[in-house]
C-alpha positions as CSV (number, residue, x, y, z in Angstrom):
1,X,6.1,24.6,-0.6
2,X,4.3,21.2,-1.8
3,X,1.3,20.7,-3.5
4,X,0.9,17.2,-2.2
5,X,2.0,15.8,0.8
6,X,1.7,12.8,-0.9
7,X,2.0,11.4,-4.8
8,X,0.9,7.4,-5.1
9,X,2.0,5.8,-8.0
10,X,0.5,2.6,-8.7
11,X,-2.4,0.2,-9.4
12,X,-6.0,1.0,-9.6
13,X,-8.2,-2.6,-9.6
14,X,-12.0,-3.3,-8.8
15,X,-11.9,-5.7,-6.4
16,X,-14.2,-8.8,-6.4
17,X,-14.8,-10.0,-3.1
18,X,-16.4,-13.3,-2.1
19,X,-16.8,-14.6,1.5
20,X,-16.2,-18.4,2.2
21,X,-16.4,-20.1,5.4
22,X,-13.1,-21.4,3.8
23,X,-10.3,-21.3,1.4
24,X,-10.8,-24.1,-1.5
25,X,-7.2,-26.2,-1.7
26,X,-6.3,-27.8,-5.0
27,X,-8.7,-29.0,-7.1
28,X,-11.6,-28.3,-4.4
29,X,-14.5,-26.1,-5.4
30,X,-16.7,-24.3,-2.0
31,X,-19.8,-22.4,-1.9
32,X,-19.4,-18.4,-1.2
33,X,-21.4,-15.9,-0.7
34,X,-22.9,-13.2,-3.3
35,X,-20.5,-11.0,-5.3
36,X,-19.1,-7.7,-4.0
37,X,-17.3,-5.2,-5.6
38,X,-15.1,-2.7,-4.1
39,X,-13.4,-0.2,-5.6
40,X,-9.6,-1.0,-4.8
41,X,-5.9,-1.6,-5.8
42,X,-2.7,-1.1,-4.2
43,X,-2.0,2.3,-5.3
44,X,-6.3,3.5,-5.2
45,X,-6.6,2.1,-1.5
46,X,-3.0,3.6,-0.3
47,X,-4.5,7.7,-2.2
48,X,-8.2,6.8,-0.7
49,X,-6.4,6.5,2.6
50,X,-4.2,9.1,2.7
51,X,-6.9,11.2,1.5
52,X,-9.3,10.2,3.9
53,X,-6.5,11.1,6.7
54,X,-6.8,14.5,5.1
55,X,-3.0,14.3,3.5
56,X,-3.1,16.7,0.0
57,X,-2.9,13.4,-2.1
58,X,-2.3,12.9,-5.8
59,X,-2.7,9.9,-7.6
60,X,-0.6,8.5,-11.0
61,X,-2.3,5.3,-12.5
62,X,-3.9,3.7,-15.7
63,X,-7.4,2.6,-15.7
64,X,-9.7,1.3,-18.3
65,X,-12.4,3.0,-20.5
66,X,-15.2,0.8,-18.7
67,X,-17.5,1.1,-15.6
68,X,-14.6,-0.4,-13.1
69,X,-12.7,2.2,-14.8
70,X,-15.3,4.7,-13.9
71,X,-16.1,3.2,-10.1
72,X,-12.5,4.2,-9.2
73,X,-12.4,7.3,-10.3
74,X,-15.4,8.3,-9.1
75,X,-14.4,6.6,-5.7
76,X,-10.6,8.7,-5.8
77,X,-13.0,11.5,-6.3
78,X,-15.3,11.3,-3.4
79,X,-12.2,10.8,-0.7
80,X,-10.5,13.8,-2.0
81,X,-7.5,13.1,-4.3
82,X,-6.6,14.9,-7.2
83,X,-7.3,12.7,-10.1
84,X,-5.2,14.4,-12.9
85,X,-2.6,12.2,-13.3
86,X,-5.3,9.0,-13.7
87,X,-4.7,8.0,-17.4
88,X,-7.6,6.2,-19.1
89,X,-7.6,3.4,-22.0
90,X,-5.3,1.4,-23.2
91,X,-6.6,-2.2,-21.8
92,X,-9.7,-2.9,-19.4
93,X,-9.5,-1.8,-16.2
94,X,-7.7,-4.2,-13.5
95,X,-9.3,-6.3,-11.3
96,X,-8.4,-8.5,-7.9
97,X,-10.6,-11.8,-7.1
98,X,-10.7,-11.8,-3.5
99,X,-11.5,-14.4,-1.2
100,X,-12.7,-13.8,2.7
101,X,-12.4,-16.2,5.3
102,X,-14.8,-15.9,8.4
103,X,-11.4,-14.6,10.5
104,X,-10.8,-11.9,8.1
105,X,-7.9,-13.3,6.1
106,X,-8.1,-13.0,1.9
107,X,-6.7,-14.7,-0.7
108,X,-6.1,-12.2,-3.6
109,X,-5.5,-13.2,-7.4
110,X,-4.7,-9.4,-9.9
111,X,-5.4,-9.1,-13.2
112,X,-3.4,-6.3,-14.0
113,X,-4.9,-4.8,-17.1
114,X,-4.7,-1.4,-17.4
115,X,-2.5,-1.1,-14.7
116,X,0.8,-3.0,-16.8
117,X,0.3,-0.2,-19.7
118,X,1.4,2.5,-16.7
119,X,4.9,2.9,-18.5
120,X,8.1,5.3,-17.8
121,X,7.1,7.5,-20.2
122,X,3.7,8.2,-18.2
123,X,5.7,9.1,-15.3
124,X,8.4,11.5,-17.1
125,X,5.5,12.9,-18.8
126,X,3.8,13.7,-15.3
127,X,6.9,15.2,-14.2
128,X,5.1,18.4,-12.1
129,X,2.8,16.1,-10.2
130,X,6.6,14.8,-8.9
131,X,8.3,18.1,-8.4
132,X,5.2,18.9,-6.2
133,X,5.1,15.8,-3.7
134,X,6.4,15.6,-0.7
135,X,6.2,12.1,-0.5
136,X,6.0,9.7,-3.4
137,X,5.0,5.9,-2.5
138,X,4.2,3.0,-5.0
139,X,4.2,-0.7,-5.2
140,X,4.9,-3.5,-7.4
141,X,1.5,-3.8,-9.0
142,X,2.3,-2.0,-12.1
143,X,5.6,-2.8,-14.1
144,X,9.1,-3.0,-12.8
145,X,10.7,-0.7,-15.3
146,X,7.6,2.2,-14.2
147,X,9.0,1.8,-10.7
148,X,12.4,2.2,-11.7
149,X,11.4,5.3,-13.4
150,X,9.5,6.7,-10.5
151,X,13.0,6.8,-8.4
152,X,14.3,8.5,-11.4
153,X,11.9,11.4,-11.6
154,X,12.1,12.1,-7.6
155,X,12.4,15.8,-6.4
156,X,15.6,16.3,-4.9
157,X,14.1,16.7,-1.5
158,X,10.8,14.3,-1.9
159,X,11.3,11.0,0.2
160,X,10.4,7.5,-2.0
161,X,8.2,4.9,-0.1
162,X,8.1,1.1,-1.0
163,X,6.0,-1.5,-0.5
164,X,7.3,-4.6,-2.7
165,X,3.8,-6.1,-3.2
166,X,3.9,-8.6,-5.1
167,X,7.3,-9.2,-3.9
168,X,10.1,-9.8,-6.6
169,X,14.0,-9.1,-6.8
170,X,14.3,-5.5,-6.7
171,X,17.3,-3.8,-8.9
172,X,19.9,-2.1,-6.3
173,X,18.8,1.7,-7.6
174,X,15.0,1.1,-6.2
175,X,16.4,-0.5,-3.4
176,X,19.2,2.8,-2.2
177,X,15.7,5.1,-3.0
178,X,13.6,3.6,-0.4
179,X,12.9,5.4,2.9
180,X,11.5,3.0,4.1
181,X,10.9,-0.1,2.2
182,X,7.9,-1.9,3.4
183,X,7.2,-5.6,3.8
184,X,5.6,-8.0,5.4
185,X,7.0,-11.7,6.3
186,X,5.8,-13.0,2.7
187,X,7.9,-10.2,1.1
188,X,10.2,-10.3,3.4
189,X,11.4,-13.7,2.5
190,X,11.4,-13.4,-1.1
191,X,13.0,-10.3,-0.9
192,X,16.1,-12.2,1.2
193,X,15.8,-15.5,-0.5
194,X,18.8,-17.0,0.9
195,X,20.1,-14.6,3.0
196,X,16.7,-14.9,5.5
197,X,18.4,-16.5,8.4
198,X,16.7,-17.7,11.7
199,X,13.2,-17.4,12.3
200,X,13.4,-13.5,14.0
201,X,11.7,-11.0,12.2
202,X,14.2,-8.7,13.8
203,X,17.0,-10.2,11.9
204,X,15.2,-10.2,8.9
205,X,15.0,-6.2,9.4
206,X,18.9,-5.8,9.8
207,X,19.5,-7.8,7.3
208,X,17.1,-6.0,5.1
209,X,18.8,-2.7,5.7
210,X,22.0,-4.2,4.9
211,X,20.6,-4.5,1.2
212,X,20.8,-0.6,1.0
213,X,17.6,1.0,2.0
214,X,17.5,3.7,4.0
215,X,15.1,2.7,6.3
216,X,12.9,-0.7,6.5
217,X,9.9,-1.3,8.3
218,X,8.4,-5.1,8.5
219,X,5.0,-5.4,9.2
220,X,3.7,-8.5,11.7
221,X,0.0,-8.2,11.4
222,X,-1.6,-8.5,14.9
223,X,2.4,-8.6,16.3
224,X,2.5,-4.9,15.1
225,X,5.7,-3.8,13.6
226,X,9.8,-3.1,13.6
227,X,11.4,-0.3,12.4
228,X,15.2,-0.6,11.5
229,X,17.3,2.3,10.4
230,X,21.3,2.9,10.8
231,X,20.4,5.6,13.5
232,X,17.8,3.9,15.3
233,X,18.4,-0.1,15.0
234,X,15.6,-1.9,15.6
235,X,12.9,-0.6,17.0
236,X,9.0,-2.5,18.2
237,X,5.9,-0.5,17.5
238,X,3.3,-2.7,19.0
239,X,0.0,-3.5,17.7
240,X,-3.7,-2.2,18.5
241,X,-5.8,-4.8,19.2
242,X,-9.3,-5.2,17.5
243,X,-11.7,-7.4,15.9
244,X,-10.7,-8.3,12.5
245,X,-13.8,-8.5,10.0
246,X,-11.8,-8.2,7.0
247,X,-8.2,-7.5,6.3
248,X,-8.1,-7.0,2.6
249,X,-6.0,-3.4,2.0
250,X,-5.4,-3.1,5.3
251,X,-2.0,-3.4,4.7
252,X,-2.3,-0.3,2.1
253,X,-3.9,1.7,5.0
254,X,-1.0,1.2,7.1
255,X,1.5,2.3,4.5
256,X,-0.4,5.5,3.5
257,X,-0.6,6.3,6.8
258,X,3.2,5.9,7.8
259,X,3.8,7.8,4.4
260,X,2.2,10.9,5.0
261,X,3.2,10.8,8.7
262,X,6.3,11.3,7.7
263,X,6.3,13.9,5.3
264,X,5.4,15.9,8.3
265,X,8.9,15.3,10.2
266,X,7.4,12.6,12.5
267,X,10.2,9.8,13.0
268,X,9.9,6.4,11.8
269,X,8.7,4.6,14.8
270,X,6.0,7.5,15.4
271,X,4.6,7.2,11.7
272,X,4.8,3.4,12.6
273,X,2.6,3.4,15.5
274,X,0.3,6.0,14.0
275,X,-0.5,3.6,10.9
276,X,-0.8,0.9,13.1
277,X,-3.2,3.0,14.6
278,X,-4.3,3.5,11.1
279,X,-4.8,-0.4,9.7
280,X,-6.4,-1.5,12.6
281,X,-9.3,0.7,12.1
282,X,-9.5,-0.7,8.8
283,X,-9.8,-4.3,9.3
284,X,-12.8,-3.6,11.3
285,X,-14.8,-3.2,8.7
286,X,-15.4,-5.2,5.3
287,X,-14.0,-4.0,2.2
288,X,-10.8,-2.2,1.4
289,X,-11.4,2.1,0.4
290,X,-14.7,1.7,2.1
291,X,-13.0,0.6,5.4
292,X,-10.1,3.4,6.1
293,X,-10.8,5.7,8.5
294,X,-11.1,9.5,9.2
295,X,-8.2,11.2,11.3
296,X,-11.0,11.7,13.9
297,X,-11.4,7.6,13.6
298,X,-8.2,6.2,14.1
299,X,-7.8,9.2,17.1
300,X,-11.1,7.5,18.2
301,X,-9.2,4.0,18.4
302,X,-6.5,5.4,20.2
303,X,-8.4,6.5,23.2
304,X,-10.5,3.2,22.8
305,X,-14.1,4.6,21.5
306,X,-13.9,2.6,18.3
């Protein structure tokens, strides 16, 4: 039996949001509106999500001895995750500068801080937060070599979750681990570099799971999503149509959501369509941990009361 249907290791940022009617290009300076900040962070939003979901979620990740430090525990806290693998000092805590455009699309510049002091030996040393998890997901917002750890330190029967963000070349032991890896078509492409051929995101799934995962889903924003695995090929979940207000960590929302689902036995494409489900509630409304919904929410959306 599991303690956690779900362990996130990963980045913990405060996110400073500005809304601009739109992006400034190269040398240009625009007018935005007044500061927000969000608590946020790949691996914060993808536990606040799961949490929210009501997945038994656990959370690994550095933070800083200061009040964004403090926001995002407190904000961990309040959604229900289990905070005793949050490590705080070592550097000030990160932090994302976010722009929103009136669509709903963001730019997003990290400042890792405390978030590139989350090292292997944090992991090894949280070794029974891992033997308890179901599920373990992260992302590339902390170091490389913390990552390549994390696949070291799974539980034989826990399943490893991937999203490559920010996308880099990924050593072939992360790569066999992942089930699924998770990208979109940014990710997608720098993942394949030279081997991204045509312009179908269907090939770029095939040819993605030739690389070694076990499973790969590529995310298409309002196209929906594929799903490719050696037993299934290629499969279409399509997309829930709503009105976008913002759709920064939406993409985190999706992937907790196809995590958990699949810690309890759901297959890939029904996980798929349930976080679909999932990240369309939460570009609906502005900010990132304050956006995911309940279960009871994305059921709503299903049967079209949201």
């Amino acid at each position: 039996m599991y303690d956690y249907d779900l362990l996130v290791v990963g980045s913990a940022n405060a996110d400073l949001v500005i809304g601009v009617e739109r992006r400034p290009g190269a040398g240009e300076t625009v007018l935005g509106s007044d500061l927000a900040v969000h608590p946020g962070g790949k691996g914060g939003n993808q536990a606040v999500a799961a949490a929210r979901l009501g997945a038994r979620t656990a959370l690994l990740a550095r933070v800083g001895d200061d009040d964004y430090g403090r926001l995002l525990l407190d904000s961990q806290r309040a959604a229900g995750v289990d905070t005793v693998g949050v490590l705080v000092g070592g550097a000030p805590t990160g932090v994302a500068l976010i722009t929103v455009d009136p669509s709903g699309d963001n730019s997003i510049v990290v400042s890792p801080g405390a978030n590139g002091r989350l090292a292997p030996g944090d992991v090894r040393a949280a070794a029974s937060l891992f033997h308890a998890s179901r599920v373990v997901s992260t992302q590339l917002e902390i170091p490389l070599e913390t990552v390549v750890e994390v696949v070291r330190s799974l539980a034989p029967d826990s399943r490893f979750v991937l999203n490559p963000s920010p996308p880099r070349p990924l050593p072939q032991e992360v790569l066999a681990a992942c089930d699924p890896l998770i990208v979109n078509e940014h990710e997608a492409k720098v993942i394949l570099g030279d081997s991204l051929v045509g312009g179908r995101p269907e090939d770029w799934a095939r040819v993605l799971l030739a690389k070694g995962p076990r499973s790969v889903v590529v995310t298409l924003g309002a196209e929906g999503a594929l799903v490719a695995s050696a037993a299934q090929g290629v499969v279409r979940v399509p997309s829930v149509k709503v009105a976008a207000v913002d759709t920064t960590g939406a993409g985190d929302a999706f992937t907790a959501a196809l995590a958990w689902r699949l810690g309890t036995g759901e297959s890939l494409a029904e996980a798929a369509a349930y976080a679909a489900r999932v990240g369309a509630a939460a570009v609906t409304k502005a900010g990132a941990q304050e956006s995911y919904p309940t279960a009871a929410e994305a059921e709503a959306l299903e049967a079209g009361a949201l």
